[in-house]
Backbone bond lengths (Angstrom), bond angles and torsions (degrees), N, CA, C in turn:
res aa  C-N    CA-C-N  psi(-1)  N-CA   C-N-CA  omega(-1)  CA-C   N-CA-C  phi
1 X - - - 1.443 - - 1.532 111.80 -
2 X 1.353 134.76 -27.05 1.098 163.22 -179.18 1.726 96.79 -58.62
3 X 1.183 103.37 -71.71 1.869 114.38 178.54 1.742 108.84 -44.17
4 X 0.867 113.50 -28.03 1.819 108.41 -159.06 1.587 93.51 -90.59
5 X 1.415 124.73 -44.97 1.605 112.87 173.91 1.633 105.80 -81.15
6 X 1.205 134.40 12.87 1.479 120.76 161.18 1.373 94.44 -100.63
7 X 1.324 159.82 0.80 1.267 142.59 -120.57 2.248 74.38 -144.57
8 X 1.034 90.28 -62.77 1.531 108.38 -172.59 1.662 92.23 -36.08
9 X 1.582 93.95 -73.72 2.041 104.63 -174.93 1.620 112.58 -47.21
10 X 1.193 109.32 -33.75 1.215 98.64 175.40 1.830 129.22 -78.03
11 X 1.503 109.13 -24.75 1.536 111.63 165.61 1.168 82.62 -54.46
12 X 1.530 131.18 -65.79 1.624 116.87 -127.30 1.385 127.74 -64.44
13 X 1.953 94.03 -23.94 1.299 119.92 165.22 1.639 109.55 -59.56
14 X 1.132 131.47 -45.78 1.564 132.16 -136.17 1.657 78.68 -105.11
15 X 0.962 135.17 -17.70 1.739 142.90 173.88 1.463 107.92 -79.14
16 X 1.240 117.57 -32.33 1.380 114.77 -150.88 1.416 102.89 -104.61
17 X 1.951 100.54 -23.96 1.246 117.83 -178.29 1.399 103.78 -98.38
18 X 1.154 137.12 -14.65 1.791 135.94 141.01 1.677 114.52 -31.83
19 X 1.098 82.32 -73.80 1.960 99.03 -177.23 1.422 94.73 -30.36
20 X 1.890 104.65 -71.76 1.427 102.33 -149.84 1.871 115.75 -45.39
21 X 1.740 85.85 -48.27 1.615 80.94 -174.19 1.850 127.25 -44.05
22 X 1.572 94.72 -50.93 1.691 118.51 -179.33 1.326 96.18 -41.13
23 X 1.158 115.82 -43.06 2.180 115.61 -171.39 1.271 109.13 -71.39
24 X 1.593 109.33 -36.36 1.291 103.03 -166.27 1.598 100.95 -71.15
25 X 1.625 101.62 -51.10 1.410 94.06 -177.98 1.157 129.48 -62.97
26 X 1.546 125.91 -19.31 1.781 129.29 -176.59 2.160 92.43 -64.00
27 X 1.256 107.56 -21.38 1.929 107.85 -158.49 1.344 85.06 -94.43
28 X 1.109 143.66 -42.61 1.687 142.86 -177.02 1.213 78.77 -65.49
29 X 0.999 156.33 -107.33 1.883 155.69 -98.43 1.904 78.45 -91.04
30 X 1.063 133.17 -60.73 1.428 114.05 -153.47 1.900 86.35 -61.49
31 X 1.188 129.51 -63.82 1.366 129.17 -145.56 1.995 90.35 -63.97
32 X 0.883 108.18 -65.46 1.898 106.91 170.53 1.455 121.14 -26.82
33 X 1.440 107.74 -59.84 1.350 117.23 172.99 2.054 121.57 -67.53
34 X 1.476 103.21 -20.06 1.414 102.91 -164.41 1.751 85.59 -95.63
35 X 1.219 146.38 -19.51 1.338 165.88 177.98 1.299 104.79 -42.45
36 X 1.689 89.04 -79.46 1.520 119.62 -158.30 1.847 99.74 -85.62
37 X 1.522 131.44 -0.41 1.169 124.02 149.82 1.587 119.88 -104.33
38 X 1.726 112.31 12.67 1.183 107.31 161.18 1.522 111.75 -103.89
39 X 1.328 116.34 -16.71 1.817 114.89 162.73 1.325 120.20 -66.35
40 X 1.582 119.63 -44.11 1.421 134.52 164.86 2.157 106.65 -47.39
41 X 1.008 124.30 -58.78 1.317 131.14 155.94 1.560 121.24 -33.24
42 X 1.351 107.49 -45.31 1.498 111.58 -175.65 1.688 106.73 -85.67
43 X 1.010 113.23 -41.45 1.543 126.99 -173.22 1.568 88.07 -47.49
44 X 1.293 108.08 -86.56 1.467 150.15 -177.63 1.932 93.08 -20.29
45 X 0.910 124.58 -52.03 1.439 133.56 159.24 0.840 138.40 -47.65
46 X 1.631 119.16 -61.49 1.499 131.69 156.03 1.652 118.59 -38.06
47 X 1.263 99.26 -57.57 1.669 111.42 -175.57 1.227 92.43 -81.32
48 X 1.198 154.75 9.65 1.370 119.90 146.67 1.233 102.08 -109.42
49 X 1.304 155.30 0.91 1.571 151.91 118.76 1.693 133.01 -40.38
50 X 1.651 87.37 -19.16 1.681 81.35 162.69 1.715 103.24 178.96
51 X 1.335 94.05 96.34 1.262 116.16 -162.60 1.578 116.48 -73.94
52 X 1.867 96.69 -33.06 1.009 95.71 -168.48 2.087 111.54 -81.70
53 X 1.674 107.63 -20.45 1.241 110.41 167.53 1.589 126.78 -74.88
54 X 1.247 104.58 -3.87 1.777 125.26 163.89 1.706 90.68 -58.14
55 X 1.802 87.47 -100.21 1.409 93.97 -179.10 1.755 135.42 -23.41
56 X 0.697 129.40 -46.39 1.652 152.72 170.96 1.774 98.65 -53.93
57 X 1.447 93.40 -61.55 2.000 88.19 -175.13 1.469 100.89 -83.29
58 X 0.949 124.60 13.17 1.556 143.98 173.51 2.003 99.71 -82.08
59 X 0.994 99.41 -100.74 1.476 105.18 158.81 1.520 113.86 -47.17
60 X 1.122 154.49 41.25 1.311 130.60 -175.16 1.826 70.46 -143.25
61 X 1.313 113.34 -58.08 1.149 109.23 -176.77 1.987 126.34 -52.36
62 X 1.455 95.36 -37.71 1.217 91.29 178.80 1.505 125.37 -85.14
63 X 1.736 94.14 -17.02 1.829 104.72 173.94 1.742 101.12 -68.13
64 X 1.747 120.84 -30.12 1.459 102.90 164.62 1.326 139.42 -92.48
65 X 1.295 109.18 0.83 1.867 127.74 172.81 2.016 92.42 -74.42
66 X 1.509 116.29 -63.43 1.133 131.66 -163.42 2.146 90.90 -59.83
67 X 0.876 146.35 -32.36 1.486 160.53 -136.35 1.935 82.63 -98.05
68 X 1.129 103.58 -72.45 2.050 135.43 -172.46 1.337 99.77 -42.58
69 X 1.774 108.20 -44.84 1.681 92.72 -179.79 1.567 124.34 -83.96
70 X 0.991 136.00 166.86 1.543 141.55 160.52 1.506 100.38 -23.56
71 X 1.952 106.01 -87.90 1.567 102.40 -148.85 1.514 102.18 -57.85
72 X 1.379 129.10 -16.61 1.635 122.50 -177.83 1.157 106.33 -65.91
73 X 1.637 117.18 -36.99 1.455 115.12 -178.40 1.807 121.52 -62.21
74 X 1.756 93.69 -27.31 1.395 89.64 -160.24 2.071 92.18 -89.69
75 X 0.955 130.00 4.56 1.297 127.29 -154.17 1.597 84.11 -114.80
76 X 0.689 137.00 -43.40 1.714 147.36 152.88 1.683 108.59 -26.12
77 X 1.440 97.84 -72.07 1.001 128.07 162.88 1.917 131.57 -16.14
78 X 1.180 93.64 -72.27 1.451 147.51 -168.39 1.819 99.81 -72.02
79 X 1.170 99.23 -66.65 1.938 126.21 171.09 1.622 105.27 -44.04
80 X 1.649 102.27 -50.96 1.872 104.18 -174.30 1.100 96.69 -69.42
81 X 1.174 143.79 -52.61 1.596 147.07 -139.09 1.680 88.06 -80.73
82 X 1.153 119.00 -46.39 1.440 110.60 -151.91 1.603 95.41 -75.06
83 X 1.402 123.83 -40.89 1.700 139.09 -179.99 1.632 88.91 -38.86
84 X 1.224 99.28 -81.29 1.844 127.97 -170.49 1.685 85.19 -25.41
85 X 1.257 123.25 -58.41 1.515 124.60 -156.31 1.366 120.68 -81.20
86 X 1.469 107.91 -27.24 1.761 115.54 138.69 0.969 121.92 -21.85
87 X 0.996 99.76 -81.35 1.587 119.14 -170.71 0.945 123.48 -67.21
88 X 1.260 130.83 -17.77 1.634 122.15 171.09 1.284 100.30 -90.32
89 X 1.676 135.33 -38.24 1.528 140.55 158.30 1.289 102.14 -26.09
90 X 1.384 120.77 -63.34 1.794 136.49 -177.35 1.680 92.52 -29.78
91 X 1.422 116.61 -80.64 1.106 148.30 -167.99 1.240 105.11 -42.28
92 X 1.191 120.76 -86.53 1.407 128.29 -174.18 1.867 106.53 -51.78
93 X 0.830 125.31 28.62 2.202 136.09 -176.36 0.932 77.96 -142.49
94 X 1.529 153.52 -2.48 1.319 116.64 155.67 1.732 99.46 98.25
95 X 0.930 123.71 17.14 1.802 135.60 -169.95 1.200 91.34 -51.86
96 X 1.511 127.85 172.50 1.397 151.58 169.53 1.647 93.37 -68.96
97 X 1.760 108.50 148.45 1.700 95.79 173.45 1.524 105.54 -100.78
98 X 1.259 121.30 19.19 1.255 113.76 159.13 1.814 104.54 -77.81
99 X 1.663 98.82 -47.24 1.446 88.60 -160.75 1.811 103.68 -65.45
100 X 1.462 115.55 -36.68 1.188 115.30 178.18 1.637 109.84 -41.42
101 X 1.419 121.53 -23.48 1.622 127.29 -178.83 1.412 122.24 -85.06
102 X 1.405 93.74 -35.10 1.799 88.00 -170.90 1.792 79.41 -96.29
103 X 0.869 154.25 -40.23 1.601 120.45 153.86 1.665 139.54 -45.22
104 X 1.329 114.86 -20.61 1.377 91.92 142.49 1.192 117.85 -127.42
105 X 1.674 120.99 39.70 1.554 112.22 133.28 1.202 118.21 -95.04
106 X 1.592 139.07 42.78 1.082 145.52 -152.36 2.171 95.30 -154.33
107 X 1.169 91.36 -47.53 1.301 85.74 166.86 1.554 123.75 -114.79
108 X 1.428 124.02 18.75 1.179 123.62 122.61 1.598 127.93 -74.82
109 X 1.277 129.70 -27.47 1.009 130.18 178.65 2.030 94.82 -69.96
110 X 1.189 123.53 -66.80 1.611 105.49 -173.17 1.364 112.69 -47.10
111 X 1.362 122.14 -29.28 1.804 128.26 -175.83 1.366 98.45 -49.59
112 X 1.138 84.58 -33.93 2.018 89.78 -169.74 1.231 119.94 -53.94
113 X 1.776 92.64 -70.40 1.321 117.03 172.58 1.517 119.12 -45.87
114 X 1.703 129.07 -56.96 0.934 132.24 154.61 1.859 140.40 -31.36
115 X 1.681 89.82 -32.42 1.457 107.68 165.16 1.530 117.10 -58.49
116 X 1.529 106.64 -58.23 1.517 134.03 161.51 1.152 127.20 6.58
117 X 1.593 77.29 -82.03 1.770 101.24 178.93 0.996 115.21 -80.90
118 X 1.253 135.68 -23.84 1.540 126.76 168.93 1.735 103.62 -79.84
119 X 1.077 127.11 -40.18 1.843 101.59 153.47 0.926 124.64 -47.23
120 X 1.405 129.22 -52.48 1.544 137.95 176.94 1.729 106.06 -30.46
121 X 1.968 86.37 -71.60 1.594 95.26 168.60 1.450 123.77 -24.49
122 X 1.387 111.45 -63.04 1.574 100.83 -159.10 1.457 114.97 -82.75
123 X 1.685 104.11 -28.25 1.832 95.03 160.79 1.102 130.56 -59.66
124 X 1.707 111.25 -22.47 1.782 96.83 167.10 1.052 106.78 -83.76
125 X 1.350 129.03 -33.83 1.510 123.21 172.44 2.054 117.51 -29.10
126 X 1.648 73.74 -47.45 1.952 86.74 -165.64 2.229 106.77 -79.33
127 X 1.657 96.20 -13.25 1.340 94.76 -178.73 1.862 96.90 -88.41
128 X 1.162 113.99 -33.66 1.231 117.16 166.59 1.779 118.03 -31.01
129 X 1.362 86.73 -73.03 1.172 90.74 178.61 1.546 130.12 -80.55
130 X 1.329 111.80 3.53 1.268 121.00 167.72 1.800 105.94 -97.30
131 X 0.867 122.24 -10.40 1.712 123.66 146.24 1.708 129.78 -84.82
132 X 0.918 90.95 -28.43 1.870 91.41 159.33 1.518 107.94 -92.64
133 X 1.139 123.71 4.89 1.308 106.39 143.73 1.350 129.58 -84.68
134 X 1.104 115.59 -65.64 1.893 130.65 156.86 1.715 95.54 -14.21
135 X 1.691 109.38 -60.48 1.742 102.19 -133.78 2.181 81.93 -83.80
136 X 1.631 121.81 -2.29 1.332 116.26 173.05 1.777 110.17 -101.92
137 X 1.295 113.61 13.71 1.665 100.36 -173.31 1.729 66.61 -137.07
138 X 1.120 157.36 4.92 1.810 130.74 162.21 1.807 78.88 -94.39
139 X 1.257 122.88 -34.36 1.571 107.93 -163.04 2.094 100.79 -81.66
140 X 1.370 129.77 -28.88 1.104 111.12 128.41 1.297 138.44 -4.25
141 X 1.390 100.36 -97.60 1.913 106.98 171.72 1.065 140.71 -29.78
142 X 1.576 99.41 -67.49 1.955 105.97 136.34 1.139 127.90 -6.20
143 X 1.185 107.91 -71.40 1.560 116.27 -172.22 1.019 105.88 -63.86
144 X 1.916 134.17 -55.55 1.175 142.24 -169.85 1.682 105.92 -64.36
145 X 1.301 122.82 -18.09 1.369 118.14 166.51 1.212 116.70 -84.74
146 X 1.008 117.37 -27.89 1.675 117.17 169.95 1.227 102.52 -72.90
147 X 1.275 130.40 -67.08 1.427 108.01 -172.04 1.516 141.86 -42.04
148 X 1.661 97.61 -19.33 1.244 128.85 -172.45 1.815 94.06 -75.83
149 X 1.527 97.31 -67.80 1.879 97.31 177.96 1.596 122.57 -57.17
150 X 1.121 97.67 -25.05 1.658 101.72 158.76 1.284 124.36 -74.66
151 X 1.098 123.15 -63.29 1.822 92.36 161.61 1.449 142.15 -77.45
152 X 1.166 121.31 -8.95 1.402 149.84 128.55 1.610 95.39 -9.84
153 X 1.302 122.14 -83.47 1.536 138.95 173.76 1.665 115.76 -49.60
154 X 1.540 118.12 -45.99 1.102 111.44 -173.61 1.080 97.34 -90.54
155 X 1.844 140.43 3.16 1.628 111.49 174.87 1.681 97.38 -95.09
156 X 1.502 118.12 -12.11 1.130 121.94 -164.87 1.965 101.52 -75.36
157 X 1.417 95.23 -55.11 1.679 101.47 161.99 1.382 111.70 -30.45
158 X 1.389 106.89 -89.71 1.761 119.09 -173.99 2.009 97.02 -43.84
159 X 1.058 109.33 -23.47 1.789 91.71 166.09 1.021 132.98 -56.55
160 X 1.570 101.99 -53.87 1.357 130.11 175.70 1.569 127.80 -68.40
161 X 1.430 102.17 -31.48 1.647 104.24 166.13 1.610 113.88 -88.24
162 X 1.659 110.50 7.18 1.805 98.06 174.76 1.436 100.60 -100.70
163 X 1.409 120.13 -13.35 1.341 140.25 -176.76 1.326 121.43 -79.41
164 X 1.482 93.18 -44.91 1.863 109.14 159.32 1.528 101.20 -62.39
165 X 1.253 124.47 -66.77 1.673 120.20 -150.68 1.642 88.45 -60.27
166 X 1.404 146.07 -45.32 1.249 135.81 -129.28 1.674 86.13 -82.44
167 X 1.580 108.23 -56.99 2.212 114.44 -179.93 1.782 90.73 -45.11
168 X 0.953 112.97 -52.63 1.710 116.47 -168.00 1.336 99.46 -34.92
169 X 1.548 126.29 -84.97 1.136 144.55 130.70 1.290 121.13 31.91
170 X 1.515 103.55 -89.92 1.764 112.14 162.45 0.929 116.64 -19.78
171 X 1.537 98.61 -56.29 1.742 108.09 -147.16 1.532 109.80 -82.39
172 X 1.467 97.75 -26.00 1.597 95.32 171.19 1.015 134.88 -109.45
173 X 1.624 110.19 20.14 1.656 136.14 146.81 1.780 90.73 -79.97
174 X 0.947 135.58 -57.43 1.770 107.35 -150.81 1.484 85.94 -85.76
175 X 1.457 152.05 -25.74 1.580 114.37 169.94 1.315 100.61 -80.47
176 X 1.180 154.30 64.62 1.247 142.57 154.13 1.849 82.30 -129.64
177 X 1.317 130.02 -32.62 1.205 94.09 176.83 1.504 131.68 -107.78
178 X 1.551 90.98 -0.80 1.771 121.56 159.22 1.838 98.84 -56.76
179 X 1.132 109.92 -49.81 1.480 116.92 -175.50 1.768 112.59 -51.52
180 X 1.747 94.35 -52.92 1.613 104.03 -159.96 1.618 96.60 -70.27
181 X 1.171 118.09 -46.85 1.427 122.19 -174.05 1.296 127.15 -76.58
């Protein structure tokens, strides 16, 4: 007789502890979903307010992803050497020494530029990675708060089911002596 009111408390638990999850999760998906269609909204705004600074950090971005890898490096690379080799070609034909000048102030001036962006490159590289740190020690915390509300919850449960069994209990001590008497 003992088994059927622990058996009872325990659906009521595994019912009660159904719900909770389903709520929690219907409020994660609304707050996720209401998020990620208020960034989609903002994006969606920006780029049509300034299309042309889309585009630009569009290319700016990929001229420094393309910069980060090898073959960008060597095509970079590859591009100076051949300028550099202009210009001394220029030179050696006997070129004007003006033109011999504004050719290599023309390819010192891209060295420059080229320098640039590969600084550019590696500070976002280094802000990069100084945000996957942040976004892995707040995603840490996270975790360490959940774990916290998770047992938080499961000592609160196991409260509630020693609390249940004890009324259980009661109750089936006084009909056993409601019964005898």
């Amino acid at each position: 007789m003992t088994d059927q009111p622990r058996i009872l408390a325990d659906s009521k638990r595994d019912s009660l502890r159904a719900r909770i999850e389903a709520a929690e999760r219907r409020n994660a998906e609304r707050s996720l979903a209401d998020n990620a269609r208020a960034a989609a909204t903002a994006a969606a705004d920006y780029t049509r307010a300034h299309p042309l600074a889309v585009i630009g950090g569009a290319l700016a971005v990929g001229l420094a992803i393309g910069l980060l890898t090898r073959p960008g490096r060597r095509v970079v690379s590859s591009a100076a050497t051949r300028a550099t080799a202009g210009v001394k070609t220029l030179t050696a034909r006997g070129g004007s020494q003006i033109g011999t000048l504004l050719g290599k102030a023309a390819v010192g001036y891209v060295m420059a530029l080229i320098d640039d962006a590969v600084q550019t490159a590696r500070t976002g590289q280094e802000r990069a990675t100084e945000l996957g740190d942040a976004a892995s020690a707040q995603a840490r915390k996270l975790k360490s708060g959940a774990a916290q509300a998770a047992g938080a919850a499961a000592e609160k449960s196991r409260a509630m089911a020693r609390n249940t069994r004890s009324k259980a209990g009661r109750v089936v001590n006084d009909l056993r002596t409601k019964t005898k008497g």
